[in-house]
MDTraj code that builds the backbone (N, CA, C; nanometers):
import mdtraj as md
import numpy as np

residues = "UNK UNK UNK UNK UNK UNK UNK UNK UNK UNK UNK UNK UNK UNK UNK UNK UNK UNK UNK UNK UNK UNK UNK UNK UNK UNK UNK UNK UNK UNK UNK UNK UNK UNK UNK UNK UNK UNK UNK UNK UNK UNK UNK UNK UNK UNK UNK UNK UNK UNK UNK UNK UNK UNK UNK UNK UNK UNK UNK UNK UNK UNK UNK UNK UNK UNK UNK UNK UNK UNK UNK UNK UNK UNK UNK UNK UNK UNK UNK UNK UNK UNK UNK UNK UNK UNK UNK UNK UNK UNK UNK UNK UNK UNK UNK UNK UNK UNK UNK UNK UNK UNK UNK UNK UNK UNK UNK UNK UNK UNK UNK UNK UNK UNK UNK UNK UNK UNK UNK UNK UNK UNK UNK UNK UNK UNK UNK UNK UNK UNK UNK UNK UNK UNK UNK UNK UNK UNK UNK UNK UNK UNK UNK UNK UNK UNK UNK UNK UNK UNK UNK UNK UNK UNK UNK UNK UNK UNK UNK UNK UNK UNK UNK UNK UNK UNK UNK UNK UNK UNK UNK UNK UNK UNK UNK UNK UNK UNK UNK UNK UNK UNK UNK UNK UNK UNK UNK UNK UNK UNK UNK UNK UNK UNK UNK UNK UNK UNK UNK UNK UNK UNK UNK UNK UNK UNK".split()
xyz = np.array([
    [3.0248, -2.9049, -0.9341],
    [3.0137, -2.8484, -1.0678],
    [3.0015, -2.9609, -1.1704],
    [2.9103, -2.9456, -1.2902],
    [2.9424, -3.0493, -1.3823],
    [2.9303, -2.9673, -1.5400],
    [3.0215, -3.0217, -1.5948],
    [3.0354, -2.9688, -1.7620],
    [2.9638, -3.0018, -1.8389],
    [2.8944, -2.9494, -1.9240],
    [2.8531, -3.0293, -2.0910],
    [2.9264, -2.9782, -2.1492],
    [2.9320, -3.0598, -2.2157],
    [3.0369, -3.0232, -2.3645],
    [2.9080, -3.0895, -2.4540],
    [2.8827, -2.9868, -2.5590],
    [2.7862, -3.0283, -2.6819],
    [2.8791, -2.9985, -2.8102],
    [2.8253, -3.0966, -2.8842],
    [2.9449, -3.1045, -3.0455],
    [2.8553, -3.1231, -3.1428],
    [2.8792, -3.0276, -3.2504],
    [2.8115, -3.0422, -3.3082],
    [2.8753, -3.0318, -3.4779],
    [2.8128, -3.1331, -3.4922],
    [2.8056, -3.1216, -3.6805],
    [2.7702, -3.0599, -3.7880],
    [2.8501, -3.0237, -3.8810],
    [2.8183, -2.8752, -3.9375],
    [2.7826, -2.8877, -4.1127],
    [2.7456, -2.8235, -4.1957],
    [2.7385, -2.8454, -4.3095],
    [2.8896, -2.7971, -4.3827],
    [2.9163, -2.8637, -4.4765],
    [3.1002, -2.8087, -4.5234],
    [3.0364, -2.6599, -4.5443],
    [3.1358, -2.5789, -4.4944],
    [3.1888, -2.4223, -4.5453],
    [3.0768, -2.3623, -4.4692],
    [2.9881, -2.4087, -4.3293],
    [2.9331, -2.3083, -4.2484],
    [2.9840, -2.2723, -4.1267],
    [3.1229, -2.3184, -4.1084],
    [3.1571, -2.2689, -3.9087],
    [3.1506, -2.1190, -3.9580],
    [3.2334, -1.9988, -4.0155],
    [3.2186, -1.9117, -4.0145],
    [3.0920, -1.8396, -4.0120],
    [2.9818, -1.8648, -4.0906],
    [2.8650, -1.8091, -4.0434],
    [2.7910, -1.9005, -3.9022],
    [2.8276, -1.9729, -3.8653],
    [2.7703, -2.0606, -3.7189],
    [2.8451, -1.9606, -3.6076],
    [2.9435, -1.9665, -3.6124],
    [3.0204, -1.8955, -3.5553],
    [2.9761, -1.7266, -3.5023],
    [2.9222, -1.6680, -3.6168],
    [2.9074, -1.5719, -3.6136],
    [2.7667, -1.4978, -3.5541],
    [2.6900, -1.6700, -3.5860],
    [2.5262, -1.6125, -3.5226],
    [2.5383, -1.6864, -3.3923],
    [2.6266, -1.7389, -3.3467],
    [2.6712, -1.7600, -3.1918],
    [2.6941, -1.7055, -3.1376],
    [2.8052, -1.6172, -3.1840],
    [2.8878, -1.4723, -3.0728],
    [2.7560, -1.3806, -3.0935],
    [2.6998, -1.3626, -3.1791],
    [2.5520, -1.2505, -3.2160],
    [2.4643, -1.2821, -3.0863],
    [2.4175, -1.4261, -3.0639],
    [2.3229, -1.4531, -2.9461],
    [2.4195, -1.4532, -2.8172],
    [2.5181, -1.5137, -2.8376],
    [2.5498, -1.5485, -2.6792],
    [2.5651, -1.4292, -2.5415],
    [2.5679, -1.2654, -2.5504],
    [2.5772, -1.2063, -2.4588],
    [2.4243, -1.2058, -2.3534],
    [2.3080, -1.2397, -2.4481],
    [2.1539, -1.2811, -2.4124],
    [2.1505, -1.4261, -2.3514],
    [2.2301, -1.4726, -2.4158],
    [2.2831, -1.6234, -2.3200],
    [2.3009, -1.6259, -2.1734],
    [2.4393, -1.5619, -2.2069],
    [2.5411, -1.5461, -2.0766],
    [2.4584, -1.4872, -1.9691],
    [2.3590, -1.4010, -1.9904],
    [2.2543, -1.3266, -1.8597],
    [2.2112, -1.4588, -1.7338],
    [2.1958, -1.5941, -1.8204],
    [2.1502, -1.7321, -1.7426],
    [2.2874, -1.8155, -1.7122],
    [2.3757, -1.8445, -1.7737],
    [2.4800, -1.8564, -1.7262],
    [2.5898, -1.8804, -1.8076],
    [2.6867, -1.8521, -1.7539],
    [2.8493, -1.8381, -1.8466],
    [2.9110, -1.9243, -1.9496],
    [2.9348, -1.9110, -2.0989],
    [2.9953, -2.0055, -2.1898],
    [3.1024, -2.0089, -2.1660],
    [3.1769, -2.1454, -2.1201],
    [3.3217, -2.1502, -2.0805],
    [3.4121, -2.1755, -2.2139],
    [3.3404, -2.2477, -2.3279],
    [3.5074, -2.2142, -2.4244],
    [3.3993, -2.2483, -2.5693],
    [3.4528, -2.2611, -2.7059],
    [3.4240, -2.2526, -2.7883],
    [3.4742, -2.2894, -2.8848],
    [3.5007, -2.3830, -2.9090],
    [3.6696, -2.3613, -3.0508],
    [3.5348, -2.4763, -3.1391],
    [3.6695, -2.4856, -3.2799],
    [3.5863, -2.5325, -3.4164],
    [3.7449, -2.6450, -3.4413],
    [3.7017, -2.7458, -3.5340],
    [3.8074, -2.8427, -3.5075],
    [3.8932, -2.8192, -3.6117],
    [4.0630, -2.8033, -3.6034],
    [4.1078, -2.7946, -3.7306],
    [4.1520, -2.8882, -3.7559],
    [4.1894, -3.0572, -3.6656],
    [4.2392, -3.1590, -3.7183],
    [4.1733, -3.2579, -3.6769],
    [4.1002, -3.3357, -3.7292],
    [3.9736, -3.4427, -3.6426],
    [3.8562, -3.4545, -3.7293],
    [3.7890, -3.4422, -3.7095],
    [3.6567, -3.4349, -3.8241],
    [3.6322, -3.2891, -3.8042],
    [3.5756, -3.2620, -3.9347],
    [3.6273, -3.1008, -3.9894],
    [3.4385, -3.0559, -3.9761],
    [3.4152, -2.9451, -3.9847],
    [3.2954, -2.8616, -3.9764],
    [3.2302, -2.9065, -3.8354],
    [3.3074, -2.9102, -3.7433],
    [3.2898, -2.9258, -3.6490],
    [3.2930, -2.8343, -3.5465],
    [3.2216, -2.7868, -3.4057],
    [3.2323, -2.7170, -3.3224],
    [3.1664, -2.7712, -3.2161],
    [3.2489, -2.7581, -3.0801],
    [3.2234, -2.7935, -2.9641],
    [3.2636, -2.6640, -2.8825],
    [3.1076, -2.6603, -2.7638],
    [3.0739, -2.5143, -2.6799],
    [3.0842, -2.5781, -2.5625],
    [3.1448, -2.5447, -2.4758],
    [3.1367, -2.6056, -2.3296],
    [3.0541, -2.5033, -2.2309],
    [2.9857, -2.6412, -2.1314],
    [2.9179, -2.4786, -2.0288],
    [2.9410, -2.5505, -1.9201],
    [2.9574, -2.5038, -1.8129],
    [2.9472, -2.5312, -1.6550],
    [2.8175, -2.5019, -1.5736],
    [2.7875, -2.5604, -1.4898],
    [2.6783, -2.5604, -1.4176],
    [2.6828, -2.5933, -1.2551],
    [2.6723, -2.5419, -1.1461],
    [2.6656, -2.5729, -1.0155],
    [2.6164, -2.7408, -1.0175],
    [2.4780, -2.7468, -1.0990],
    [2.4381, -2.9157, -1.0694],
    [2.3281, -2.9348, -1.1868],
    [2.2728, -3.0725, -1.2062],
    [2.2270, -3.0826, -1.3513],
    [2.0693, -3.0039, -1.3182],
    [2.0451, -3.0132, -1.2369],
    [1.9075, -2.9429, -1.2137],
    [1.9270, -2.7669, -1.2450],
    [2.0389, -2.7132, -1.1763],
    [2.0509, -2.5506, -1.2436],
    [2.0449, -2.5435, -1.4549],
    [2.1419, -2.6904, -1.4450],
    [2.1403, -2.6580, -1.5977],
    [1.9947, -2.6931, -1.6714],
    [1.8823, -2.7497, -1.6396],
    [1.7782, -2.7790, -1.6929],
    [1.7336, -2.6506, -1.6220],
    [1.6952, -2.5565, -1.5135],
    [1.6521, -2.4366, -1.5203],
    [1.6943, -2.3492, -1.6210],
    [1.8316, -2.3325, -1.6537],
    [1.8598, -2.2624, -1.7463],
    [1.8525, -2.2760, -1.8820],
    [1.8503, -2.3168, -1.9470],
    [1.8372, -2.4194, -2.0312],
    [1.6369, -2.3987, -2.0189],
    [1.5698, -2.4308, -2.0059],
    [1.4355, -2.4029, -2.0138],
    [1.3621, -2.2757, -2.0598],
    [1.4432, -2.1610, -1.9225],
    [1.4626, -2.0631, -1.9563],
    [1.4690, -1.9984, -2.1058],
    [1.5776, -2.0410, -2.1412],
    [1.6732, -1.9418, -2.2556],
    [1.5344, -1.9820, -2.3610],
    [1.5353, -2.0966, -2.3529],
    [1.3986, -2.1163, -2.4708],
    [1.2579, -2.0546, -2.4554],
    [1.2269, -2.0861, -2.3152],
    [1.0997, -1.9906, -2.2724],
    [1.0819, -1.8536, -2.3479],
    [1.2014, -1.7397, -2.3076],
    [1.2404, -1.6467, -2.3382],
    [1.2553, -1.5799, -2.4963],
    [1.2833, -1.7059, -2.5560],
    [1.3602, -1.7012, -2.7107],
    [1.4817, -1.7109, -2.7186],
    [1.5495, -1.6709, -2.6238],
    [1.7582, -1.5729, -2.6007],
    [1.7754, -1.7129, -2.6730],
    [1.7406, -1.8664, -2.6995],
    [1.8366, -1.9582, -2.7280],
    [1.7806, -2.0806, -2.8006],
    [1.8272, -2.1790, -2.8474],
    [1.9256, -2.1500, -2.9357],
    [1.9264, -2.0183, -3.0112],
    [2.0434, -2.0282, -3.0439],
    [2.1058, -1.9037, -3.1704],
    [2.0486, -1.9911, -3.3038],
    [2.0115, -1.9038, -3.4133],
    [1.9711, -1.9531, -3.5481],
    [2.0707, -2.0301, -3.5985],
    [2.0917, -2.1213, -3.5753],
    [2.1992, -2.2517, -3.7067],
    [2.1596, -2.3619, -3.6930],
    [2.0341, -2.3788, -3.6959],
    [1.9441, -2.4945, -3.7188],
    [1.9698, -2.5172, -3.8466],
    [1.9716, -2.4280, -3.9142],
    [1.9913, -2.5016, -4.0797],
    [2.1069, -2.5435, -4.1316],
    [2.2265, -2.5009, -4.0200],
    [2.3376, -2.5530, -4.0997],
    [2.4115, -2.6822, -4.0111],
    [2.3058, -2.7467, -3.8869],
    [2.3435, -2.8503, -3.8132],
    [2.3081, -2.9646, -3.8706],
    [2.4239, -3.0689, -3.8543],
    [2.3995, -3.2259, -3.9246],
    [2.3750, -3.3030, -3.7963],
    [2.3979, -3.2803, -3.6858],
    [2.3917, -3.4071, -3.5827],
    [2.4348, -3.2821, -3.4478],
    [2.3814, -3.3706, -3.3753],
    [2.4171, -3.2657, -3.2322],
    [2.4658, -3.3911, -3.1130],
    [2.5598, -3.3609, -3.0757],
    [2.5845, -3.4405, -2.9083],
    [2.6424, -3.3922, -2.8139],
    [2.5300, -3.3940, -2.6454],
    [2.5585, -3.3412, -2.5399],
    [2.6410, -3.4809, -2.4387],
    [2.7171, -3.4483, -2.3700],
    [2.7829, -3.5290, -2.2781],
    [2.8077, -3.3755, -2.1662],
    [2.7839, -3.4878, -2.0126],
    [2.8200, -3.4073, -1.9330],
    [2.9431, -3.4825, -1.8468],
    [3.0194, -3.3960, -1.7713],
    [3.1113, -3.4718, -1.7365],
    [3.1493, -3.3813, -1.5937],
    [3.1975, -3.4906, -1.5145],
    [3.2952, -3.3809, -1.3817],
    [3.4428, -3.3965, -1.3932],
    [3.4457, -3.2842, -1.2851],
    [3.6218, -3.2811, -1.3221],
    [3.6525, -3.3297, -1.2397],
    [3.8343, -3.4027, -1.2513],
    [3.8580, -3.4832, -1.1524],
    [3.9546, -3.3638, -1.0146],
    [3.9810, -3.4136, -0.9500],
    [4.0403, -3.3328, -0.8509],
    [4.1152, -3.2145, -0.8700],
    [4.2099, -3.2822, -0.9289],
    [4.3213, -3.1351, -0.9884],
    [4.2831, -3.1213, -1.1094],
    [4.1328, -3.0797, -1.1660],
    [4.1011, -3.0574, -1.2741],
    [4.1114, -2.8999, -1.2379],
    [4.1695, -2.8299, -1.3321],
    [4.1200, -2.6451, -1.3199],
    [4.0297, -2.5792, -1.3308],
    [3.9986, -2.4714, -1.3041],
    [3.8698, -2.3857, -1.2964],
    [3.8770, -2.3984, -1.4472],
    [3.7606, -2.3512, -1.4804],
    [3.7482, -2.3344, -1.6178],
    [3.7114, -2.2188, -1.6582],
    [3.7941, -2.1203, -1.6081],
    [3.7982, -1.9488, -1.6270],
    [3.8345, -1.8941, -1.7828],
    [3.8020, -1.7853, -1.8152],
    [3.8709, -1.7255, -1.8712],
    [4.0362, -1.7150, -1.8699],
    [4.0910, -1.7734, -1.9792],
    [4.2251, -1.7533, -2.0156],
    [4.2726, -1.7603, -2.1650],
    [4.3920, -1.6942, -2.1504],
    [4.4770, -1.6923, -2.2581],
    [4.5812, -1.8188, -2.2807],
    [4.5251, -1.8916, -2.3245],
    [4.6757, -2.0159, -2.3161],
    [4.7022, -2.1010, -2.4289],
    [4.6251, -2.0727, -2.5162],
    [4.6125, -2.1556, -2.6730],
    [4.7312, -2.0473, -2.7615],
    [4.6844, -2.0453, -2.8906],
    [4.5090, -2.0755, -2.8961],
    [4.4946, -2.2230, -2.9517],
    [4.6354, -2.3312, -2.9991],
    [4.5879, -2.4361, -3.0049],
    [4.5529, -2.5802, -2.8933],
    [4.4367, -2.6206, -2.9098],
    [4.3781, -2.6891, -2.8068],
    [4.3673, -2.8244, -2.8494],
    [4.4258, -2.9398, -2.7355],
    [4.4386, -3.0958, -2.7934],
    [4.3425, -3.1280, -2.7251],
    [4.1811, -3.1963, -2.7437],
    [4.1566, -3.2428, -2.6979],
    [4.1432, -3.4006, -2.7282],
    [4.1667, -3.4509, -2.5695],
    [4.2316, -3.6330, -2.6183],
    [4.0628, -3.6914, -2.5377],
    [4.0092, -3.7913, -2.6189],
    [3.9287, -3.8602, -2.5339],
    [3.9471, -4.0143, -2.4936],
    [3.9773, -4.0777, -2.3986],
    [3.9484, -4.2201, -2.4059],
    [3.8501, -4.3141, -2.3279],
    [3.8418, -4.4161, -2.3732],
    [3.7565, -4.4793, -2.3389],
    [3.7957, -4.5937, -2.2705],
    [3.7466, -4.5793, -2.1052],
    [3.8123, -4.6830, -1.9911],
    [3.7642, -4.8382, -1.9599],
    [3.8226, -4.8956, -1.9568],
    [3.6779, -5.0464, -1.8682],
    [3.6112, -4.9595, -1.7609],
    [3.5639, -5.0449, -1.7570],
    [3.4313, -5.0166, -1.6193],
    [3.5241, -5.0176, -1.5093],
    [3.4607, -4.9343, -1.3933],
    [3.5607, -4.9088, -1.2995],
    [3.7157, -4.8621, -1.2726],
    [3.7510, -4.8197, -1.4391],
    [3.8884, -4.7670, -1.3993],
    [3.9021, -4.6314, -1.3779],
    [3.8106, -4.5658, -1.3686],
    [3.8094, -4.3880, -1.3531],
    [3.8519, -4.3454, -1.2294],
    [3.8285, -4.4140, -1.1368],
    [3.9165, -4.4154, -1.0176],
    [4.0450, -4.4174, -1.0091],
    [4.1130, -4.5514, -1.0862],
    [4.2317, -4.5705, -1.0573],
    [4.2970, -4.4787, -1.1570],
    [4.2765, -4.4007, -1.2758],
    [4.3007, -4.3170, -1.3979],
    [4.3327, -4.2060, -1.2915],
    [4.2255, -4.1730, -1.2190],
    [4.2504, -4.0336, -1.1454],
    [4.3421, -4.0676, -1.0586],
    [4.3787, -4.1612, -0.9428],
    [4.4940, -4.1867, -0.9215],
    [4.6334, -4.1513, -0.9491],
    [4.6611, -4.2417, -1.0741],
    [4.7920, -4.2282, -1.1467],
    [4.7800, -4.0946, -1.2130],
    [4.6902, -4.0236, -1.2401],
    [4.7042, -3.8681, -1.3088],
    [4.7457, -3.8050, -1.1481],
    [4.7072, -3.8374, -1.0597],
    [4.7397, -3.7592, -0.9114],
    [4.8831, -3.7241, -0.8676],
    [4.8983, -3.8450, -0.9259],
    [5.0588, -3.8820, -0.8769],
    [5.1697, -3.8144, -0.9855],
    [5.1532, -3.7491, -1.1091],
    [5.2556, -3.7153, -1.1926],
    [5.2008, -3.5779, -1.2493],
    [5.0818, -3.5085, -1.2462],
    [5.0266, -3.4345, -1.3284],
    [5.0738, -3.3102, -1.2706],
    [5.1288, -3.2733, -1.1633],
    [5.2014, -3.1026, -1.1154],
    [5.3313, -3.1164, -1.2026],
    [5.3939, -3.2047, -1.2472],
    [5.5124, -3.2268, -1.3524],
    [5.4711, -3.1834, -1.4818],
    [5.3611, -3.2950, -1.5190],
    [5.3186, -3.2307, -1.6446],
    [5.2772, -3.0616, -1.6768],
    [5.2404, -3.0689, -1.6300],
    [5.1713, -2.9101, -1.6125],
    [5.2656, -2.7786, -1.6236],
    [5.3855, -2.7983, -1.5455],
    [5.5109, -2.7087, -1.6042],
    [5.5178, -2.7449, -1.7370],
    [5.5096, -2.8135, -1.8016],
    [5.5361, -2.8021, -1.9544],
    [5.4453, -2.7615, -2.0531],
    [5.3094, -2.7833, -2.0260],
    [5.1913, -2.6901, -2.0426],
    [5.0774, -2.7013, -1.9791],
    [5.0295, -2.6471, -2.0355],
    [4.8315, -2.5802, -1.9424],
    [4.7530, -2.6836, -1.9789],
    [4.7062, -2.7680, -1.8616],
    [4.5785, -2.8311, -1.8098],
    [4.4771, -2.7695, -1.8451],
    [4.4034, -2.7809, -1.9546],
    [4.2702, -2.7038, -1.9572],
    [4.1617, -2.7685, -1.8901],
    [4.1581, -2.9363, -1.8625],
    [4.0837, -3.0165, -1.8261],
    [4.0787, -3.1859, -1.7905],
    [4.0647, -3.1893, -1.6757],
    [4.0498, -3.3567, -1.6884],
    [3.9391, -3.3939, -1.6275],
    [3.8562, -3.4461, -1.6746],
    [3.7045, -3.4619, -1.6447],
    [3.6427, -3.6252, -1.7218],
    [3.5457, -3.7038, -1.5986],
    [3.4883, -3.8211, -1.6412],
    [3.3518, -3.8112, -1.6520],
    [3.2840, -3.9284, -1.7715],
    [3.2034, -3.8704, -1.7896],
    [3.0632, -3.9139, -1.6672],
    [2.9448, -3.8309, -1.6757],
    [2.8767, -3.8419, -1.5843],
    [2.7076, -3.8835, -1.6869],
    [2.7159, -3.8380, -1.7857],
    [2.5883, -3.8711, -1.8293],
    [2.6504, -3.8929, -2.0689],
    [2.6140, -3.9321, -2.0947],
    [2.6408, -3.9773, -2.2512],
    [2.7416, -4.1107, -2.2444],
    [2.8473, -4.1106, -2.3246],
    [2.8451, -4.2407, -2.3068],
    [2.9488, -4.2256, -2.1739],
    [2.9614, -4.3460, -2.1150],
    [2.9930, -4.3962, -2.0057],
    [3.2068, -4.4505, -2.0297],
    [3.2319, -4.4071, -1.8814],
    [3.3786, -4.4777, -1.8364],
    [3.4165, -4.4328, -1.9305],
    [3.4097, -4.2909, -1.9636],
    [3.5395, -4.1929, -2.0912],
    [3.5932, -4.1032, -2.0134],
    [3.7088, -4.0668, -2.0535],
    [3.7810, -3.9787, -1.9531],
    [3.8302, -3.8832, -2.0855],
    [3.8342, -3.7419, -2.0717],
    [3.8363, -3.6919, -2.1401],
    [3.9435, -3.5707, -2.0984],
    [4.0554, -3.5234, -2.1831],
    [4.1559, -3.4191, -2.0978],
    [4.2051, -3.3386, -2.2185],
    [4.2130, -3.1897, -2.1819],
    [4.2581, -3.0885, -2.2880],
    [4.3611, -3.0154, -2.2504],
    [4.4257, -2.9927, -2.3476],
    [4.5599, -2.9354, -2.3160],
    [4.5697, -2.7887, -2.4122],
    [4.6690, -2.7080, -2.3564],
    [4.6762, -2.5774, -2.4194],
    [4.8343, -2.5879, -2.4818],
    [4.8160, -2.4900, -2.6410],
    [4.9560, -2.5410, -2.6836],
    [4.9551, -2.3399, -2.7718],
    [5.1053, -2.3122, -2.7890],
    [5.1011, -2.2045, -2.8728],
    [5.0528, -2.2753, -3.0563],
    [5.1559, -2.3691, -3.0610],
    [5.1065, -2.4243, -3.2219],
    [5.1168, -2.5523, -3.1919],
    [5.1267, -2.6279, -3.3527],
    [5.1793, -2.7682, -3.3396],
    [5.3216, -2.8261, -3.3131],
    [5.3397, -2.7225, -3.3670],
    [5.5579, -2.7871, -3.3401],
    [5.6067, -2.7101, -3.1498],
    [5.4930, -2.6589, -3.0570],
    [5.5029, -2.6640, -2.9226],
    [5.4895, -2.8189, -2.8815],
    [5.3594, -2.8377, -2.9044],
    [5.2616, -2.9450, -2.9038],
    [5.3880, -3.1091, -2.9062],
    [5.4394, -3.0624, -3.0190],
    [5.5289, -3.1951, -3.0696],
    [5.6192, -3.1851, -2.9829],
    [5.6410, -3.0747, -2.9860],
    [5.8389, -3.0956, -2.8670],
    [5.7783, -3.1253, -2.7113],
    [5.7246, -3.0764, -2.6658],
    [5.6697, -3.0916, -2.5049],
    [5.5879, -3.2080, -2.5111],
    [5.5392, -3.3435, -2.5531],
    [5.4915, -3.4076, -2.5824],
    [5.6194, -3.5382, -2.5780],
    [5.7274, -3.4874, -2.6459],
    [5.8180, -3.5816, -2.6766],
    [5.9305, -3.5279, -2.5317],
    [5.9051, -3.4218, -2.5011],
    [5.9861, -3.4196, -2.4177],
    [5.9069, -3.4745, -2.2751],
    [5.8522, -3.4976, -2.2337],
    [5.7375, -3.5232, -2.1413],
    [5.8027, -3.7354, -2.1603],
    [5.7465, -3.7472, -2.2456],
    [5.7541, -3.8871, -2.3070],
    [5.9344, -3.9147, -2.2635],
    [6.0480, -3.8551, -2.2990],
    [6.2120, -3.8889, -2.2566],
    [6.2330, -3.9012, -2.1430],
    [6.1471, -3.7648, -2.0563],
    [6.1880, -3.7407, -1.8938],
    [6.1117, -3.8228, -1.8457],
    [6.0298, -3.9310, -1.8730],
    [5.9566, -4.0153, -1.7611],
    [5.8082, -3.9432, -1.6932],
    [5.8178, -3.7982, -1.7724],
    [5.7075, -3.7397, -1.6422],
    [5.5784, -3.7832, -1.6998],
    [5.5594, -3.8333, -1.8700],
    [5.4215, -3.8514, -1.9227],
    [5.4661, -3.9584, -1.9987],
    [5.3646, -4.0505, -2.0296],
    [5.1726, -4.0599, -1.9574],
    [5.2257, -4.1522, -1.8370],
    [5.1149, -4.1096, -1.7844],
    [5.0515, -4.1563, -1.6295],
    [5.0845, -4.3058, -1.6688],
    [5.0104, -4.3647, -1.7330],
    [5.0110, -4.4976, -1.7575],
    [4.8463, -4.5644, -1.7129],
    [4.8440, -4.7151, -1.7343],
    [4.7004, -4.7288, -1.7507],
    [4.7182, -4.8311, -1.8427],
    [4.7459, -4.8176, -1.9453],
    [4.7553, -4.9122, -2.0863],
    [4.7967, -5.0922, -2.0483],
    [4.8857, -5.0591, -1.9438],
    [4.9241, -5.1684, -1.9325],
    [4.8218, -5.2694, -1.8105],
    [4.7651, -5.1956, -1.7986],
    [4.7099, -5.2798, -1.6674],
    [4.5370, -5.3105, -1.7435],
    [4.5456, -5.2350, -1.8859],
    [4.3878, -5.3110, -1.9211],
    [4.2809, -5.2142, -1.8970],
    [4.2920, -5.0604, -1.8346],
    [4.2113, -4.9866, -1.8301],
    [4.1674, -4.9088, -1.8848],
    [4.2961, -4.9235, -2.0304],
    [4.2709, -4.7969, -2.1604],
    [4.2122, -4.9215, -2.3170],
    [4.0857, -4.8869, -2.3221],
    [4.0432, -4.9294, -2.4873],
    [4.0221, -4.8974, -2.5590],
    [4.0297, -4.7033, -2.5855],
    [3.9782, -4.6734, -2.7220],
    [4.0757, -4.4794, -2.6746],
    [4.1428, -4.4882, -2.7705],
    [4.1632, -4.3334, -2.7452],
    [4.1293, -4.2368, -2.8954],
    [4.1292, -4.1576, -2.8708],
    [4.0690, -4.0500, -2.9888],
    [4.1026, -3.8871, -2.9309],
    [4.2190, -3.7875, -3.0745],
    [4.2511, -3.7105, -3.0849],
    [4.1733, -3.5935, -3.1658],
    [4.1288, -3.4603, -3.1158],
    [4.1548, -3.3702, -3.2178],
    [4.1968, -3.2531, -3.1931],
    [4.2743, -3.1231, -3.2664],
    [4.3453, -3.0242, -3.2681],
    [4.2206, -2.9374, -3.2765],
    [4.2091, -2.8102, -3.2101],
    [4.0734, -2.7448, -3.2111],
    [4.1553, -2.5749, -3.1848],
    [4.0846, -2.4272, -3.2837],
    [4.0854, -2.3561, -3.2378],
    [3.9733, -2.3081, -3.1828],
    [4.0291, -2.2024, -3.0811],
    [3.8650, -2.0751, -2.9957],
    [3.8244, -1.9800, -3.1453],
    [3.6975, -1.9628, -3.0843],
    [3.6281, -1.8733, -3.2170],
    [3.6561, -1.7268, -3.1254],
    [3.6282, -1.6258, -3.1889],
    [3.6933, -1.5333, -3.0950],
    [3.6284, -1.4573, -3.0035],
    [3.5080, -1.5262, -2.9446],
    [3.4382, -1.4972, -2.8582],
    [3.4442, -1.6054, -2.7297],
    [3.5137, -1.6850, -2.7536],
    [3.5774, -1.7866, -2.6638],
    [3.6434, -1.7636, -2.5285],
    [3.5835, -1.7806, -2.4246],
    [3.7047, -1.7279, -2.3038],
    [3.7926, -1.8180, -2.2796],
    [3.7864, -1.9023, -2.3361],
    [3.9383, -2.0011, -2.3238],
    [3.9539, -1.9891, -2.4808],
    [4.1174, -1.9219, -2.4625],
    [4.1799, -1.8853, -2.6070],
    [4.3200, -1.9128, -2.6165],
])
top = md.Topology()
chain = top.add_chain()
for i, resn in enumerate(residues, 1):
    res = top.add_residue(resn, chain, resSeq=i)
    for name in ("N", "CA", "C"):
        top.add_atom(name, md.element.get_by_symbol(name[0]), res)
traj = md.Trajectory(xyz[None], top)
């Protein structure tokens, strides 16, 4: 399986109508294949929205994807209110989760960082070894490296009820020894980057 995640840049004060001519197209979508999540950013850079899709392999996703345009079903109309667009595809690492439909937000952390060369291996490693701990304290939405945009980023989302969940299981994770994996010290972590994101409500991860 491999993910894109596309992000896109918005004009101030259009996610609500983007939003809205998205959920309008996407059931003509979904006929070629399934939108796995959807959210808009509420803490990070703002007029923002990122759509994730899954794909068996990159060749199904360029059939589909051809398709939807052939057809018309796609894009949805918000050409006029897009500032910048970026696709990255990525796989998941071992004990990464399905990326089903669920209820587990609706607030969503997604953390990205950026590895040396060759540490995505040893990252998945040390996540191997501690991450069934983490996970009792909350929902794994994702841990996935990247496979095509930029390179040696490892990228992982987490499911939270609000922010003051977010803060206590975070700090409590951090006392008991069970989080982070670690990495930092050995030279394999150089760039990390946070943002807080809700699902729009056509989102199957919510």
């Amino acid at each position: 399986m491999i993910i894109e995640v596309r992000t896109y840049q918005l004009k101030p004060a259009s996610v609500v109508e983007v939003e809205k001519r998205f959920g309008e197209a996407l059931p003509a979508r979904e006929k070629l294949s399934k939108l796995a999540a959807f959210w808009h950013t509420e803490v990070g850079a703002l007029n923002e929205i990122t759509h994730v899709w899954t794909y068996d392999t990159f060749e199904q996703r360029m059939a589909v994807r051809a398709e939807a345009v052939k057809t018309g079903i796609w894009p949805p109309k918000i050409g006029e209110f897009v500032m910048s667009m970026q696709s990255e595809v990525f796989l998941p690492a071992p004990f990464s989760p399905a990326l089903e439909p669920r209820q587990v937000g609706p607030l969503f952390e997604i953390r990205s960082y950026t590895l040396a060369p060759g540490a995505v291996p040893g990252m998945i490693e040390r996540w191997a070894a501690k991450i069934d701990e983490r996970v009792k304290l909350s929902p794994l939405v994702g841990a996935w490296y990247s496979e095509f945009g930029a390179l040696n980023k490892w990228v992982h989302i987490w499911a939270y009820k609000d922010a003051a969940e977010r803060q206590r299981i975070r700090s409590d994770a951090v006392a008991r020894g069970i989080w982070p994996p670690g990495g930092a010290a050995t030279g394999a972590l150089l760039k990390q980057e946070n943002k807080l994101v809700m699902p729009a409500s056509f989102s199957p991860l919510r």
